[in-house]
RODO-2510 file (C-alpha; in nm, 4 decimals, decimal comma):
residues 370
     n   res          X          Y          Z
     1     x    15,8139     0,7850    15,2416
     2     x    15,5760     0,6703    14,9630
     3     x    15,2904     0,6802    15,2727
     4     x    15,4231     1,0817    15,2827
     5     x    15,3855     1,1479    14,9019
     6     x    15,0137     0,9896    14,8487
     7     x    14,9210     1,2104    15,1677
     8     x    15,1064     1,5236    15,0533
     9     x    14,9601     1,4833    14,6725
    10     x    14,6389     1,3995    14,8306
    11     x    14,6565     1,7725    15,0018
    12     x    14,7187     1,9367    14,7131
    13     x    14,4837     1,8002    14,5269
    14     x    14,2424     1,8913    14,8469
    15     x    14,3710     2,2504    14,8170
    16     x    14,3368     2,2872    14,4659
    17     x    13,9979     2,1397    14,4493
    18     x    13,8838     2,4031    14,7476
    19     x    13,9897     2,7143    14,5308
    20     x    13,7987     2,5728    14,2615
    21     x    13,4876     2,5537    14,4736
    22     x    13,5641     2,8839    14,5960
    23     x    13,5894     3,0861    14,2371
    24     x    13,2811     2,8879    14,1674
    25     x    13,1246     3,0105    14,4701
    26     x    13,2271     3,3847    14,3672
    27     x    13,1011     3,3465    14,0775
    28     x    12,7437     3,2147    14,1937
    29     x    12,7250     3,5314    14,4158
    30     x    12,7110     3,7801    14,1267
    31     x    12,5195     3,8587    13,8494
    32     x    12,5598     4,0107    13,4404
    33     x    12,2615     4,2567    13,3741
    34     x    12,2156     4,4844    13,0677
    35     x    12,1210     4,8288    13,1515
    36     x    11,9070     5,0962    12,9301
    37     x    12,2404     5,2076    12,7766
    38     x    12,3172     4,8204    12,6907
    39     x    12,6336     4,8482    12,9123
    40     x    12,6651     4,4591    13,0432
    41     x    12,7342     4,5568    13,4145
    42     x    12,8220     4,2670    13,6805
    43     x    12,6397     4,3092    14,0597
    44     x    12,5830     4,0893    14,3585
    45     x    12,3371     3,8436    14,3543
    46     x    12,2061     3,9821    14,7075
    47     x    12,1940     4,4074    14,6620
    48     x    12,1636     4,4939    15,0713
    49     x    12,2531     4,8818    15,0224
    50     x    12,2390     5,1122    14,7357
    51     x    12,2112     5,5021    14,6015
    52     x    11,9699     5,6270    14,3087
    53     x    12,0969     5,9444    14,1709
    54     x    11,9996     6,2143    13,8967
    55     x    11,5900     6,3043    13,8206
    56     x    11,4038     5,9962    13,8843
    57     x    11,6311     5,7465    13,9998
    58     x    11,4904     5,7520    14,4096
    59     x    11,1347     5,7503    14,2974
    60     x    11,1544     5,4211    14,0318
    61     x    11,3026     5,2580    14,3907
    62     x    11,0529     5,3876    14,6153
    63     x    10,7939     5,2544    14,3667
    64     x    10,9281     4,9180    14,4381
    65     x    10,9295     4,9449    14,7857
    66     x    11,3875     4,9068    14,8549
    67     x    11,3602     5,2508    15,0356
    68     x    11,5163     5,0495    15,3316
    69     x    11,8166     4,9739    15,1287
    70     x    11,9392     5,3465    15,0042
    71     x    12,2028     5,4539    15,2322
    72     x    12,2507     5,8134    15,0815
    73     x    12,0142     6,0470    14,8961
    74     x    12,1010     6,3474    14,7254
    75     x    12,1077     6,7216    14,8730
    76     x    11,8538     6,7842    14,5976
    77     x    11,6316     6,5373    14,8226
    78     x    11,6861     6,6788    15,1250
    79     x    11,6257     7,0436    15,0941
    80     x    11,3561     7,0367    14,8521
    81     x    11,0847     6,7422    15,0043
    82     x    10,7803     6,9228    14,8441
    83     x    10,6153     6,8263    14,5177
    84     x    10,7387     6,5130    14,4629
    85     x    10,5088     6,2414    14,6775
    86     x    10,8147     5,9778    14,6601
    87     x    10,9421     6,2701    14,8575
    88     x    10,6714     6,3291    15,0988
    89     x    10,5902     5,9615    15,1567
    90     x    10,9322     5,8760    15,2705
    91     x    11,0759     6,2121    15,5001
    92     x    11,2933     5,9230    15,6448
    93     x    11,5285     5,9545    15,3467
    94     x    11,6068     6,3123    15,4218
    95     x    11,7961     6,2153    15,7007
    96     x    12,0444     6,0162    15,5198
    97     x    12,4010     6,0816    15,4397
    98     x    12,4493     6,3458    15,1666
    99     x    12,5869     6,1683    14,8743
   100     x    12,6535     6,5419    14,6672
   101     x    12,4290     6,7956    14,5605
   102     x    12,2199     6,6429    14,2866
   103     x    11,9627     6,8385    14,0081
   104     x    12,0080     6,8011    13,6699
   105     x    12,3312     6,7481    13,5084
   106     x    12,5334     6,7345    13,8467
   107     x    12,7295     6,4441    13,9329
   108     x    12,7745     6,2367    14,3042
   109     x    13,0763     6,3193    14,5251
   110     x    13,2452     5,9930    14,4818
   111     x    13,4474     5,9905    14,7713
   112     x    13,0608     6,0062    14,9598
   113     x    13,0105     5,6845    14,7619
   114     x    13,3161     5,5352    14,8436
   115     x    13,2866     5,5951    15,1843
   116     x    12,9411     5,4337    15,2244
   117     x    12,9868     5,1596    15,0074
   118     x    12,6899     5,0670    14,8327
   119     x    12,6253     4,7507    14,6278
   120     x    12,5126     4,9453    14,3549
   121     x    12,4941     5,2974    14,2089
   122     x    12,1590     5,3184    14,0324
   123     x    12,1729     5,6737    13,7998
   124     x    11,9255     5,8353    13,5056
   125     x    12,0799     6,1233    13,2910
   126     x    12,3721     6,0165    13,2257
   127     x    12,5941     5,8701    12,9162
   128     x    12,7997     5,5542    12,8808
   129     x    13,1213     5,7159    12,9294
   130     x    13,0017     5,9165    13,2559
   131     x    12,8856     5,5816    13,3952
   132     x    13,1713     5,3830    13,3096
   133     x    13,3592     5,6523    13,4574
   134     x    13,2144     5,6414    13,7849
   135     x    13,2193     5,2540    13,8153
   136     x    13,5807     5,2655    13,7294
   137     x    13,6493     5,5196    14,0098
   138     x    13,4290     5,3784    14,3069
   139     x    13,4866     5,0477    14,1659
   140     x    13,1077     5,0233    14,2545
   141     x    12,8608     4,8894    14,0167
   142     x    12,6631     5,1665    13,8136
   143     x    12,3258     5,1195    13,6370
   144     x    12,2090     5,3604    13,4270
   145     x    11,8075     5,3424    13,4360
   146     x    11,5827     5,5560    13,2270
   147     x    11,2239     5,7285    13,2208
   148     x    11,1722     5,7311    12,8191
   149     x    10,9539     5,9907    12,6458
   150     x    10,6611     5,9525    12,9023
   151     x    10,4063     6,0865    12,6318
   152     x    10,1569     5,8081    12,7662
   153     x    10,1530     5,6402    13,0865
   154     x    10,2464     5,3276    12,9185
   155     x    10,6648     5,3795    12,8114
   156     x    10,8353     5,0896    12,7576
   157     x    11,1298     5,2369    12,8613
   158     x    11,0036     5,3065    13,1883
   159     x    10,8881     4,9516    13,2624
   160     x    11,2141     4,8251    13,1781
   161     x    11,3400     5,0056    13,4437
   162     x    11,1550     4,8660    13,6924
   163     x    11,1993     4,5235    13,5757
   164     x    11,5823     4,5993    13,5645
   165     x    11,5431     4,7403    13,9272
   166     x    11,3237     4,5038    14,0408
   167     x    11,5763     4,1797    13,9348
   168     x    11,8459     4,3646    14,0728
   169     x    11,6567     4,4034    14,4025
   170     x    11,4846     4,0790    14,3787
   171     x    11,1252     4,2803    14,3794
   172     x    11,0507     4,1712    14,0603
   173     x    10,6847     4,0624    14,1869
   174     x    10,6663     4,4080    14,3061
   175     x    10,7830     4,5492    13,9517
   176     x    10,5327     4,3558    13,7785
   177     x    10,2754     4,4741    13,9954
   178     x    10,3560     4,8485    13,9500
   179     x    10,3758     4,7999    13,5626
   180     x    10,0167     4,6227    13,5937
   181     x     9,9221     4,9121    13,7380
   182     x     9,9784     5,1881    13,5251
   183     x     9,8922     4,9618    13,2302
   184     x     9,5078     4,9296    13,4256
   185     x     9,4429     5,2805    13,4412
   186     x     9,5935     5,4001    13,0850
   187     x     9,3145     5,1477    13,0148
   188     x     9,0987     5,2769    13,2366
   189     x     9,1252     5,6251    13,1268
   190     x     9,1035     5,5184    12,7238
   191     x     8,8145     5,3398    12,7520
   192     x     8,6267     5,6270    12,9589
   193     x     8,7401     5,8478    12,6787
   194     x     8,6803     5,6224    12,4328
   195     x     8,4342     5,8021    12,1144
   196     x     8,3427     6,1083    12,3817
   197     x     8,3368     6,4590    12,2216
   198     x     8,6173     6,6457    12,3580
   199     x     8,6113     7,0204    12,3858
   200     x     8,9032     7,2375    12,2787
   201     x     9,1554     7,2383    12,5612
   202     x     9,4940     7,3997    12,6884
   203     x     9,7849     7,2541    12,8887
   204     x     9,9754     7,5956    13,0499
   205     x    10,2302     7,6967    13,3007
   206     x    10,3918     7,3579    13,2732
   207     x    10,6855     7,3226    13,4591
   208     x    11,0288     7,2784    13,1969
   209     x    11,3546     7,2920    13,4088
   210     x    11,2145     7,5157    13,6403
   211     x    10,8585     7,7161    13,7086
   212     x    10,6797     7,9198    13,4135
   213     x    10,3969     8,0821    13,2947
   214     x    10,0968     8,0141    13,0761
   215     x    10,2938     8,0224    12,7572
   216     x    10,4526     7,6928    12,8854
   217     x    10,2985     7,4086    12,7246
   218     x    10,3048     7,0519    12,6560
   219     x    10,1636     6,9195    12,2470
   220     x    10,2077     6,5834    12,3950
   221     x    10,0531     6,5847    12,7116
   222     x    10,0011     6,2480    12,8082
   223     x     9,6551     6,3034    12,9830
   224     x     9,4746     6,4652    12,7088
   225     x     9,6511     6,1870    12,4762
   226     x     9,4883     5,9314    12,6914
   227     x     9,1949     6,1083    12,7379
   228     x     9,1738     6,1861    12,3647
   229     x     9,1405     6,5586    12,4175
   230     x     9,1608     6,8134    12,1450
   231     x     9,4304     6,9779    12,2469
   232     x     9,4846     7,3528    12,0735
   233     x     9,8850     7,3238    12,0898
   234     x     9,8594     6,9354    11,9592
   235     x     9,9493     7,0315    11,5839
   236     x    10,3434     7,1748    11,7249
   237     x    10,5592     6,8487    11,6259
   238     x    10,7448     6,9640    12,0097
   239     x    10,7553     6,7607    12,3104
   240     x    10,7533     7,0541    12,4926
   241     x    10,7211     7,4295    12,3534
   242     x    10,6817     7,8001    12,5117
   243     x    10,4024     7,9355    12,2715
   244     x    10,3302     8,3235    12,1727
   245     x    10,0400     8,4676    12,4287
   246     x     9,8905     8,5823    12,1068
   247     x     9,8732     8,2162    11,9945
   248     x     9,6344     8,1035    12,3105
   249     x     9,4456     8,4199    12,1989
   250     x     9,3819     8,3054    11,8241
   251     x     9,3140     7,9149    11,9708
   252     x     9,0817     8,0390    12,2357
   253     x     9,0107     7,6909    12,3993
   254     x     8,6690     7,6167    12,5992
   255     x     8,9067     7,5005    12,9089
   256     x     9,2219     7,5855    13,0216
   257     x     9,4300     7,3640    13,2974
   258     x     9,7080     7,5461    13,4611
   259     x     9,9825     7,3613    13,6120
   260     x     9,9709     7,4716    13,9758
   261     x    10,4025     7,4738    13,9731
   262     x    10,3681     7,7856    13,7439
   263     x    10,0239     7,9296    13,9259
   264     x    10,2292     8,2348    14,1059
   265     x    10,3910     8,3291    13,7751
   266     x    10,0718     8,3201    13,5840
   267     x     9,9023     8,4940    13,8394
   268     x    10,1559     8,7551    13,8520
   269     x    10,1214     8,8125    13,4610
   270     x     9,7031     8,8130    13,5235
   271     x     9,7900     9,1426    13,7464
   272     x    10,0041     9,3021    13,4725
   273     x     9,7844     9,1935    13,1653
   274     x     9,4200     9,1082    13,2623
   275     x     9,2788     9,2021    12,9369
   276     x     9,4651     8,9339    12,7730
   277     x     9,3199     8,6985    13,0208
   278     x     8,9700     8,8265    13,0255
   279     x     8,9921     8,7981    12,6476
   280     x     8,9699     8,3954    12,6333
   281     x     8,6932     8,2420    12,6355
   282     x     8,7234     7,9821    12,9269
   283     x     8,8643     8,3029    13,1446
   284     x     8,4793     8,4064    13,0607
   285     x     8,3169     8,1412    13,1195
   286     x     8,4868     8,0039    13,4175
   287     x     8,6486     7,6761    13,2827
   288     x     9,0036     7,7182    13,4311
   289     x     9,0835     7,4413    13,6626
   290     x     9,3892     7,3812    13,8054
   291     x     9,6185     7,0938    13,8185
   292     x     9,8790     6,9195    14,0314
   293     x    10,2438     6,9760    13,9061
   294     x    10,3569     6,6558    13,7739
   295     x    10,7454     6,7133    13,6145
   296     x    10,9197     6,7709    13,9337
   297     x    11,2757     6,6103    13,9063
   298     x    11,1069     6,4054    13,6156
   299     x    10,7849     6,3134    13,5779
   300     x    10,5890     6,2158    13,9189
   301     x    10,3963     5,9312    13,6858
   302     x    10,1201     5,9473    14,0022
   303     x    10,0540     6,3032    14,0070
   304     x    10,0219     6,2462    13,6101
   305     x     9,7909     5,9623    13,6447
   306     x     9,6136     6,1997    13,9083
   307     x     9,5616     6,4601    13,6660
   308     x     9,4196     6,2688    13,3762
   309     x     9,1164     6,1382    13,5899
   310     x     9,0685     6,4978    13,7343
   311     x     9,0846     6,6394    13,4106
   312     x     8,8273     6,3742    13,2795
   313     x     8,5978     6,4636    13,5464
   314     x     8,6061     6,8162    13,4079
   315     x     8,5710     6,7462    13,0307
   316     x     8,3238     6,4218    13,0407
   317     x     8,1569     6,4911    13,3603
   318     x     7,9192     6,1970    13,3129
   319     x     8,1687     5,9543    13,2385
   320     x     8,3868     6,0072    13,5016
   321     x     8,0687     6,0436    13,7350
   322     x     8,1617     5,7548    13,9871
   323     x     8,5261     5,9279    14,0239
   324     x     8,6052     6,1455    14,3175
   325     x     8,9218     6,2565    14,1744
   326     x     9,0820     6,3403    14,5652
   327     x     9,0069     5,9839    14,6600
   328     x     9,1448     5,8473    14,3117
   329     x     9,4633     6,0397    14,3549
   330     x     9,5475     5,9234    14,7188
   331     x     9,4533     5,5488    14,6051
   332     x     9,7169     5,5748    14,3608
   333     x     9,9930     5,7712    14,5660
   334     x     9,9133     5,4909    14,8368
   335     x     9,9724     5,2039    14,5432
   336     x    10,2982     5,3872    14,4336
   337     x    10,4424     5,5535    14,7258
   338     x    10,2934     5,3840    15,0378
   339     x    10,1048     5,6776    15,2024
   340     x     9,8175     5,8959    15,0552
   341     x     9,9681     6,2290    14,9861
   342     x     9,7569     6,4699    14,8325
   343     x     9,6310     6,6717    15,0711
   344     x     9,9766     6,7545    15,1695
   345     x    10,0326     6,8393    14,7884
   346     x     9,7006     7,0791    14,7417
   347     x     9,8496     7,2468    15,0369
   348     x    10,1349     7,3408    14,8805
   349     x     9,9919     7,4254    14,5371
   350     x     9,6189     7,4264    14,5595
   351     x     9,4543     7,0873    14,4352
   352     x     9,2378     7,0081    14,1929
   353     x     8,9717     7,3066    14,1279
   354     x     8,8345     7,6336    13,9304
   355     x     9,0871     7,9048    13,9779
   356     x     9,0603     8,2754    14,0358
   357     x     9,3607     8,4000    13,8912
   358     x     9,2634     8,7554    14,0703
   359     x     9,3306     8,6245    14,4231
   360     x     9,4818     8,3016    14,3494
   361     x     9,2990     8,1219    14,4758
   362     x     9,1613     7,7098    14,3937
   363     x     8,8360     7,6161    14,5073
   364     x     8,7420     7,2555    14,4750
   365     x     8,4515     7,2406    14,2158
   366     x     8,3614     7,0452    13,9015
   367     x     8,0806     7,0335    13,6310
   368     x     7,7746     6,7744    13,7016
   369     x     7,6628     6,5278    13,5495
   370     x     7,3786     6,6465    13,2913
***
């Protein structure tokens, strides 16, 4: 009998020891992380399938390479591929389930994210109460990532993101290598900028939920900030602002880019108005270049990065002499995105080059060297 006890204690203590080992084991196979809203959110310590949804969210994970591991995209993604190189790079995606329609300020169909099941819900745009919301519902961990201001390449809120991401993913080599990246051409692009004399310069027909015309600026464009451009608009205290024509009229800048998203609209307003056009100076003499759109479901930081250099080549000609800014632009799509893109994109809107706003057309052409 007392030979029964010891081996019936003994089993118990056997059993008892085993669930230890197994909350411990539970335990060991998820992780606490901090998200850009602070929420403390727990995952699993090996993410195999996810979703990114809102403006943003797909490309931060295609720029760390865990396209294999997003098992729904957006409708947003699916009908409208051009634009955005994440986009172009990866037509793959399109072909996943629908997980609702996506676009600014629309939420997922959470029964679409219930029914696929993904480790984790990564989303941008959104509040602490939304994405407690939707974690609570699915029961499926939500991180909230973020793009910051973007008025330089370098945002710290950006690169938090992809470290976040990247931990999350285990790509944080890759993260670190994408942050390296940017941070080498901001520094790039300062130091060929660095002391030059910049002529006067406008930003129009940038794109501000949806397409616009020339009166659509940017005070803080990030590539004349890092190319230390005089901007005409740069005294507005906006991030973004639609300006009076009259306004462009009274600055009369030596170059004008144009934002190829709004080119149609602008050209449109040429046929209506071509006095006011013909009126500016760099309509005169020729110095309106066009440039890729870059805020496409948030900011397409390669298409930025893109623009800057092309824009350099145009204003400092001489300092930007060993850049071939077609080249430059598909070496960084293929860094970011995995496949060099651009002439896909200057299909679509043009590519880098003068513009003549009475056929609409861009023909690739820049200033020499003197």
């Amino acid at each position: 009998m007392k030979r029964f006890l010891a081996l019936f204690v003994g089993l118990l203590l056997i059993t008892s020891l085993s669930g230890c080992i197994q909350t411990k084991t539970n335990t060991s196979n998820s992780v606490k992380i901090v998200d850009t809203l602070g929420r403390e959110v727990e995952v699993p310590a090996n993410v195999e399938k996810i979703v990114a949804t809102g403006p943003g969210a797909l490309r931060i994970i295609v720029y760390l390479n865990a396209t294999d591991r997003v098992v729904g995209v957006e409708d947003f993604e699916k009908k409208y591929p051009y634009g955005r190189p994440y986009a172009m790079a990866h037509p793959e995606l399109r072909n996943l389930t629908s997980i609702g329609p996506g676009g600014p300020g629309k939420l997922p169909n959470l029964e679409a994210l219930i029914n696929l099941k993904p480790d984790v819900i990564f989303m941008t745009y959104v509040d602490t109460k939304t994405a407690d919301d939707i974690q609570e519902k699915t029961g499926i961990p939500v991180v909230v990532l973020s793009y910051g201001t973007l008025e330089t390449f370098e945002d710290a809120s950006l690169f938090k993101s992809l470290e976040l991401a990247g931990k999350i993913l285990g790509k944080e080599k890759r993260a670190n290598e994408v942050i390296s990246f940017i941070k080498s051409i901001q520094n790039d692009l300062e130091k060929r900028a660095e002391n030059a004399e910049s002529p006067t310069a406008y930003i129009g027909g940038i794109g501000y939920k949806g397409a616009h015309g020339i009166e659509s600026t940017k005070p803080t464009y990030p590539a004349f900030k890092v190319l230390n451009v005089r901007n005409v608009a740069g005294s507005i205290n906006q991030s973004h602002v639609f300006i009076d024509k009259e306004k462009l009229l009274e600055w009369n800048p030596e170059f004008i880019f144009l934002d190829e998203g709004g080119l149609k609209l602008i050209q449109e307003d040429y046929s209506k108005s071509p006095d006011f056009y013909n009126s500016l100076k760099a309509f005169k003499e020729g110095n309106i270049y066009g440039v890729l759109p870059y805020n496409f479901y948030s900011t397409n930081i390669g298409t930025a990065v893109a623009d800057a250099y092309f824009i350099g080549k145009v204003l400092y000609p001489k300092r930007f002499e060993d850049v071939d800014p077609k080249k430059k632009a598909d070496e960084i799509y293929n860094f970011l995105v995995g496949k060099p893109v651009y002439k896909e994109i200057a299909h679509q809107f043009g590519g880098f080059g003068r513009i003549n706003l009475e056929n609409g057309t861009v023909n690739y052409s820049l200033p020499i060297s003197p």
